[in-house]
Steps between C-alpha positions, in 0.01 A plus 500: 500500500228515258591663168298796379366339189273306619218414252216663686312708355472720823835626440567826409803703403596909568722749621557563915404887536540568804576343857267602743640301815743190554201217382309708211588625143282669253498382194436679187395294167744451193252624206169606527192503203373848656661857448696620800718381799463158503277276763655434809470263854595493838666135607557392846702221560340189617567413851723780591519738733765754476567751751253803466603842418439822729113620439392802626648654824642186547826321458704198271470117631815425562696431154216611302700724258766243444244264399343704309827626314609099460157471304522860288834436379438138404217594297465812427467565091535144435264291328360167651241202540210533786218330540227590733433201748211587726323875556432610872170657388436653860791760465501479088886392496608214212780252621689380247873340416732675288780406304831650387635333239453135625559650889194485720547834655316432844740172526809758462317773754465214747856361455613826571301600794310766432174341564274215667319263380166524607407180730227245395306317756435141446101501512316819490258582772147372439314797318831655404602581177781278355860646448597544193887442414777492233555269321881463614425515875672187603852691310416819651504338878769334435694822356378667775632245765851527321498903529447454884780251572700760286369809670409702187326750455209577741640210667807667622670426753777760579343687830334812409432467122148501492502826720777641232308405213205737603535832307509803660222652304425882502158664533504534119522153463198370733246736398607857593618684191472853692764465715742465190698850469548525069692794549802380696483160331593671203709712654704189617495342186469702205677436199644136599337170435328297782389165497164430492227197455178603329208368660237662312421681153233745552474597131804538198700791706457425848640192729473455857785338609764407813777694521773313619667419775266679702178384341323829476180465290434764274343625180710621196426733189702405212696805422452680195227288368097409525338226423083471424317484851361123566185673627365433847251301694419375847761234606351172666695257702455276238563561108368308238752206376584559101482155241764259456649326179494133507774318366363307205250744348544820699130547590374749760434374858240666660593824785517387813553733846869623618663436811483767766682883442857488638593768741640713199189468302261578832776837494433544120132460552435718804666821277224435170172682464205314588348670111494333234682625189559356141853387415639722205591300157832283502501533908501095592733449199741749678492372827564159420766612283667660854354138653701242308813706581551632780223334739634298815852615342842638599504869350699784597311801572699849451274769667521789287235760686159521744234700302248765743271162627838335661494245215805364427655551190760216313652318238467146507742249328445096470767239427458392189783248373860643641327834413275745687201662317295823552156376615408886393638481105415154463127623586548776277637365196242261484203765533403370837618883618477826469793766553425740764673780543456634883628129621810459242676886639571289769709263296820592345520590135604194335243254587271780488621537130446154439163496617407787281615341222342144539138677527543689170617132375180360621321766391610448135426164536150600610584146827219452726385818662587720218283310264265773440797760496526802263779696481568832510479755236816597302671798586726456201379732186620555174723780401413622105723677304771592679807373267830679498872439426807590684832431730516235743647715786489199791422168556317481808418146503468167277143610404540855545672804311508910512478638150562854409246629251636664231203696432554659851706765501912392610550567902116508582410292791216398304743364240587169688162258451547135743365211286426149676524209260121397408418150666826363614675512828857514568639417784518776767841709601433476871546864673831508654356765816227293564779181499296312213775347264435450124334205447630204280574618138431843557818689444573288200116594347570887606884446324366321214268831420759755569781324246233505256263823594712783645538829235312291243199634305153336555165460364225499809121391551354553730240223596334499846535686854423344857411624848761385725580506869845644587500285797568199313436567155208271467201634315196639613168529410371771711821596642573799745614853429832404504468261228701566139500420195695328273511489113583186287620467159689344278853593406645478136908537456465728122856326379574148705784303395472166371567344866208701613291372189542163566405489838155627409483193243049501539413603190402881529136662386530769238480799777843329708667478211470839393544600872822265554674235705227494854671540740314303783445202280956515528490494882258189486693320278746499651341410803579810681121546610147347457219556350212584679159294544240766478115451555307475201336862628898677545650663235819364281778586286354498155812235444407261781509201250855558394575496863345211605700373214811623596458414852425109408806560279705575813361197678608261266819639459572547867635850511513687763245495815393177311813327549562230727851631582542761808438838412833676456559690829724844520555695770490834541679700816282849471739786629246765409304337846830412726721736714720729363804283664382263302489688174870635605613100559375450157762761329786343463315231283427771258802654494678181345391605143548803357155491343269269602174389286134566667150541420263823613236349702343798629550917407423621875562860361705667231846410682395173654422149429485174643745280314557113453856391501464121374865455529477546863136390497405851744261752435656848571381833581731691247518943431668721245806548701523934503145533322216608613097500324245743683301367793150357498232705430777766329462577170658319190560199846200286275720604219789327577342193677367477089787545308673247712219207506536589122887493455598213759182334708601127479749517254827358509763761659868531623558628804845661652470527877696727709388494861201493677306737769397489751170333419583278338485627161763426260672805312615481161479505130281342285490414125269359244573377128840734610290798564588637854170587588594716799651724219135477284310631820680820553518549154132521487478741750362264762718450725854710679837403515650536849853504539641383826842358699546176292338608168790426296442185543176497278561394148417779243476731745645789308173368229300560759569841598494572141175386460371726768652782373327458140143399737522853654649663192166403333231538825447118502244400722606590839698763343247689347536788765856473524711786556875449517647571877617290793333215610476329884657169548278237654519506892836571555586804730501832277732782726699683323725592752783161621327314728663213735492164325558194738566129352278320778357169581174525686540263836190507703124639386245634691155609473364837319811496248776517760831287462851497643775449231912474530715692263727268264859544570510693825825381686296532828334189406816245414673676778200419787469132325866467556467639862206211614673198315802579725282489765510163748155428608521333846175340664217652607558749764456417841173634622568829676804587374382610151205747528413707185275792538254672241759663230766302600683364132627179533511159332214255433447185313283578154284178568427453127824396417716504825691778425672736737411894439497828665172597673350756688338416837113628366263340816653294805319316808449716800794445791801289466493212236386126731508280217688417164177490396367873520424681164646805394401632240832622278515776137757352308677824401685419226182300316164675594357213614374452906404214663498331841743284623557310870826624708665187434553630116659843640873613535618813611691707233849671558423878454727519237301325275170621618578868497495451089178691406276230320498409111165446461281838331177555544336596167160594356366500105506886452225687338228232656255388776482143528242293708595378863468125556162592664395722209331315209747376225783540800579160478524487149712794441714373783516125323587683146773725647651168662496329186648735233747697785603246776902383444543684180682763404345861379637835427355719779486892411438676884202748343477632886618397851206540807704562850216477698532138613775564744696270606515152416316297760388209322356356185304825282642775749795721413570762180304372116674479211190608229671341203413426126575140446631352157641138430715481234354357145137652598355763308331629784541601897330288785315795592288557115496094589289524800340761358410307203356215664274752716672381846613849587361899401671776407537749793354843368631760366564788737507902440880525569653226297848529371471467112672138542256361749189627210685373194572151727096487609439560119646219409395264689131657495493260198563191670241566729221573205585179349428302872175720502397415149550153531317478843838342670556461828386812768282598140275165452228699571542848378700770729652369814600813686246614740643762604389893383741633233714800684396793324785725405397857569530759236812714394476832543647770297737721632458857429 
């Protein structure tokens, strides 16, 4: 075999292109003197003939595509040696051989079959040009001879191959585009990655390629993205052949004509406009950037969308390495591409985040397209005297604080002024609803601030304020109306330690020092956040030197996000966002200490908060346990939100819990620096003290009710109109006269706040348990000699948990029972609970048992109307009422009794219990619950009511106002109840 380094000078070296069939390869040139893509040229190799390729409307020679695969993965990329050895000038096509490495690569397409070699006839025909041939034809025969004896190849010979190897080729594929349905394709494959080969580049963004296995030819838009258009002009059957480099001095070789258009390129060709139009700047540059990597390649294509024209929509990705690389970002970040919005919706937010942030990149960098680019104006401007001092109240973030202004009045809600740190930024908190977790570092930059900020006194300037989006914070030039802004400054602490005044070691201008230690130049020295890179047209902290400073400070030392080590990782189980069972598992873990330490995250009003619990790493929803602030929107509520984010917002607490309610809350006391700040809330007159069954549990709560007593000896507040006299308790049932109390545990619920309970302690109920375990349970019944009728009581199987109980006989097929299979459908009368069951799971009863009148009470919330399951919030109220009621236990006071159900005849028929439900350790009765969550109304008040049934409405009236107020439930938008109030006709006066 002839090695590739030959010393002639017609050698020449470059990269293979692309593979056009199973005997040519265009080759592109190394280097080139001119601007641009670099020359390129079209070899076929001398004296072979590889199968040919489907052309229009036509179809493969048999193992065409396997010879031209053979040749395309040889070659493709690679560099090699060709030489040109004769021209065919008749059809403008250059024979040549090529060389991989020091491997003839028609010897190793012969050896393996995939083509002929061409046959040479001993003496041409007088007046017949002479046959021109390679230079290695007696190795090629020879080669070629061997492959036959072998049966490689095109020389098969297994039966059938060659008809096997002909693709099945769709209409796309041969010509026909129309015939391709976009819409189901996608439908079929959108979202996961198919194989593809490209076969063509049209310009940067689109490739027409083979999808694979089924070889449909189509034309894809890279998603998201747009490169410059390559222009367009009339294409001929032959193009133009680009310059060569030769191998000694790498001179030009003059253009010579192409080989014919493949059947892709005919495709390709028959869709372009016959006008001519220039290509836009950087276009060539682009598309030969998409060229070298993913022409005659394996990609995957991952159809993301068809736009209105039927064009498909995709990302592309290219091996590169053991990798795989976006064809779409790689264009971008290199300025060959342009973001565009309509395509990249179609995408999913990361990569669409990614390409968004490699344009600006390339923007900045001013790469290839965006030479000429100017950037926006600034939306930043500066803020002039606007200094003040105060209280850190909260730490919102690493770079951002609340300060309340001490030249504001104390308890205005224009007090409270939020400062971001001027040009740094912290990492962000995450938002726990939208399931965004804090980022690395950022709870120990927000906890670094609040050990060193909370309740002390600062100096503030105020430096700059942006236009931001609240979409995703970034800023905006000419943002929408929904934009807002947000004010910069810098932060001075008025007395730092000597820990804090070593961290800010950059020696300080004459206005810091007098203003103190600042406070963003701590964070980024301690590599808590970064400082930001701001255009030289954005405005700055006037200190952006001394942060830059202290950032490079940071580096050096390796502190925090700078490290190398993993960022320190704690996690946080957020009860304030679980189910109350899961707040209620959590209890005994806080009942192991007496007092336990915590920190105030949040003041959600004057009697709540969201606490931290590091010891048990939780966050908890945690309330005054027997106090109670105003509700929103009443007066002094803002009040006490204030004096609490002044007193205890995220400062260090103890916490005594007791129990927790039913949502989850947890009830107790709460102290800070010893002060029991339940205690300094009443005492200001901004909040009540509510005794209830269990308050003597509450530490200092005889203080307590002292403190009330001096708040309404003095008109406090929310005693100002206070005049002595009985007061209501919250929800709980108000008669005067004894009503019947039941200790009950609610069994079954129903819709429209209905529910059977059992009493606690009825001897009915051990004696009937007794009765059926001393029951023996043959086998099923014969058929026919067991026929229960509608109302019959007798036993059934409970299928969920195989029990045997008493039921009632509610539905049964018509005539006598013809299979153990026939439903009946069966009211267990001792549960509330109905179901169907087959005969097979039936037994008849002895009457002695049966004749037992059954345990289970129907009972409705008194005082209410709550939804039906087909009403709107039905299902909800029904869920709630299951959750808080079902298998507990509840003091039941009977407020009436309705008789007109009759009988019992199955599940929600028979006499109503309308009760007042209370669970022991809750301030307050299910029904002011379901009122308060606006899943029930309160029926109306009615001329003849009995003084109880009034003073009982009145009280829970309240319940109701604070569901409407709040906009919960039935009252999300305004007044639910449709219905015309019942007008109460006048008294008259007797005479």
């Amino acid at each position: 075999m002839a090695s590739s380094t030959a010393g002639s000078t017609g050698w020449l070296k470059g990269r293979v292109k692309a593979v056009t069939s199973g005997d040519c390869l265009v080759i592109m040139a190394l280097t080139s003197s001119k601007p641009g893509p670099p020359p390129e040229k079209t070899i076929t190799l001398s004296s072979l003939m590889a199968p040919k390729l489907a052309r229009r409307g036509g179809i493969d020679e048999p193992f065409a595509w396997e010879s031209r695969e053979y040749l395309r993965k040889l070659c493709i990329g690679k560099e090699v040696t060709f030489k040109v050895d004769y021209t065919v000038s008749s059809i403008g096509r250059d024979f040549g051989s090529v060389f991989l490495g020091d491997k003839n690569v028609a010897m190793l397409v012969v050896s393996q079959g995939w083509a002929k070699v061409r046959e040479q006839p001993n003496q041409p025909k007088q007046g017949q040009q002479k046959i021109e041939a390679s230079p290695f034809i007696a190795e090629l025969l020879q080669l070629e001879e061997q492959a036959k004896t072998q049966g490689l190849g095109r020389w098969s010979k297994i039966p059938g191959a060659a008809e096997e190897s002909i693709r099945n080729l769709p209409p796309s594929a041969i010509g026909d585009p129309s015939k391709l349905d976009a819409m189901s394709l996608l439908n079929a494959n959108k979202g996961k990655p198919m194989e593809a080969i490209v076969e063509q580049v049209r310009d940067g963004s689109t490739v027409r390629v083979y999808l694979l296995p089924e070889f449909q030819f189509v034309q894809v838009f890279v998603a998201g993205i747009q490169a410059p258009s390559v222009g367009r002009r009339p294409i001929p059957e032959t193009v133009p052949e680009a310059e060569m480099t030769s191998d000694k001095t790498n001179e030009d070789v003059s253009a010579e004509p192409r080989a014919p258009l493949t059947s892709a390129q005919r495709i390709a060709a028959s869709t372009v406009s016959t006008t001519e139009t220039v290509a836009d700047p950087f276009a060539l540059e682009a598309k030969y950037f998409t060229e070298i990597r993913v022409l005659n390649r394996d990609v995957r294509i991952v159809l993301e969308g068809v736009d209105k024209f039927s064009n498909l929509i995709g990302s592309v990705y290219y091996p590169d390495g053991d990798s795989a690389k976006d064809l779409a970002l790689e264009l971008v970040e290199h300025g060959y591409a342009k973001y565009v919005e309509w395509s990249a919706n179609m995408m999913e937010e990361e990569p669409k985040k990614r390409l968004k942030t490699a344009e600006l990149e390339a923007k900045k960098s001013k790469l290839k397209i965006w030479t000429n680019y100017v950037p926006p104006a600034t939306n930043s401007k500066p803020i002039h005297n606007q200094n003040f001092t105060g209280k850190v109240v909260e730490v919102v973030s690493g770079d951002c604080v609340i300060v309340a202004d001490d030249s504001i009045p104390y308890g205005s809600p224009l007090a409270e002024r939020r400062v971001n740190l001027s040009s740094i930024r912290c990492p962000k908190m995450g938002n726990p609803r939208k399931e965004e977790k804090p980022a690395a570092y950022a709870r120990e930059a927000k906890e670094f601030l609040r050990t060193r900020l909370i309740g002390r006194q600062v100096n503030v300037q105020m430096e700059y304020s942006r236009k931001v989006s609240p979409a995703d914070g970034a800023t905006v030039a000419n943002g929408p109306t929904d934009s807002r802004i947000m004010d910069f400054g810098s932060v001075f602490l008025a007395t730092p330690s000597k820990a804090e005044g070593d961290d800010a070691a950059t020696p300080a201008s004459s206005a810091s020092q007098q203003a103190g230690v600042n406070v963003a130049e701590l964070v980024v020295a301690r590599g808590f956040g970064s400082v930001i890179r701001h255009r030289d047209f954005e405005e700055r902290s006037s200190y952006y030197d001394a942060l830059l400073s202290a950032e490079a400070r940071a580096t050096a030392g390796k502190k925090g996000m700078h490290s190398s080590k993993e960022p320190p990782v704690m996690h946080i189980t957020d009860l304030t966002m679980a189910s109350a069972k899961k707040a209620r598992d959590f209890l005994p873990f806080l009942h192991r200490s007496r007092r336990i330490p915590a920190v105030v995250e949040y003041v959600l009003s004057g009697h709540r908060f969201k606490l931290l619990v590091p010891k048990e790493t939780c966050s908890i929803a945690f309330s005054f346990s027997g106090v109670r602030c105003p509700g929103r929107d009443e007066p002094y509520s803002n009040e006490a939100i204030a004096l609490m984010r002044r007193r205890i917002m995220q400062r260090d607490v103890e916490i005594e819990v007791e129990t927790v309610d039913r949502t989850g809350t947890f009830l107790g006391s709460l102290w800070e620096s010893r002060t029991n700040m339940a205690i300094a809330l009443v005492e200001a007159g901004l909040a009540k003290y509510t005794s209830f069954a269990g308050s003597d549990r509450i530490p200092d709560a005889h203080l307590l009710e002292q403190a009330e007593k001096n708040a309404k000896n003095k008109k406090l507040k929310i005693w100002e109109n206070y005049v002595e006299g009985e007061e209501v308790p919250n929800g709980k049932p108000t008669d005067t006269k004894q009503k019947e109390v039941l200790k009950v545990v609610v069994t079954e619920v129903l819709e429209g706040g209905k529910f059977y309970v059992q009493t606690i302690g009825d001897q009915k109920i051990s004696s009937i348990q007794q009765q059926l375990a001393s029951l023996n349970l043959q086998e099923a019944p014969l058929i026919g000699a067991f026929n229960p009728k509608k109302g019959d009581v007798v036993l059934a199987q409970f299928s969920a948990d195989n029990s045997w109980n008493r039921a009632m006989i509610v539905n049964a097929p018509r005539g006598p029972v013809e299979s153990a299979k026939d439903n009946f459908e069966v009211f267990y009368i001792d549960y509330g609970n109905q179901e169907f069951v087959p005969y097979s799971q039936l037994r008849p009863l002895d009457s002695s048992v049966s004749a037992t009148p059954g345990l289970a009470q129907l009972c409705s919330l008194a005082y209410l109307k709550v939804p039906t399951l087909t009403q709107d919030h039905g299902e909800e109220a029904a869920e709630f009422l299951s959750e808080y009621t079902l298998s507990k236990e509840f003091s039941a006071t009977i407020e009436e009794r309705d008789l007109t159900g009759g009988k019992v005849k199955g599940q929600g028929t028979g006499p109503v219990l309308l009760v007042t439900l209370v669970a022991a350790n809750e301030e307050i009765s299910i029904n002011a619950a379901m009122l308060q969550e606006g899943l029930a109304t309160l029926e109306k008040k009615k001329k003849f009511d009995t003084k109880d049934r009034k003073a009982a409405l009145d009280n829970l009236e309240k319940f109701q106002e604070e569901a409407q107020t709040n906009r919960r439930g039935k009252w999300q938008y305004g007044h639910c109840d449709s219905e015309e109030e019942e007008i109460v006709p006048p008294v008259k006066k007797g005479t």
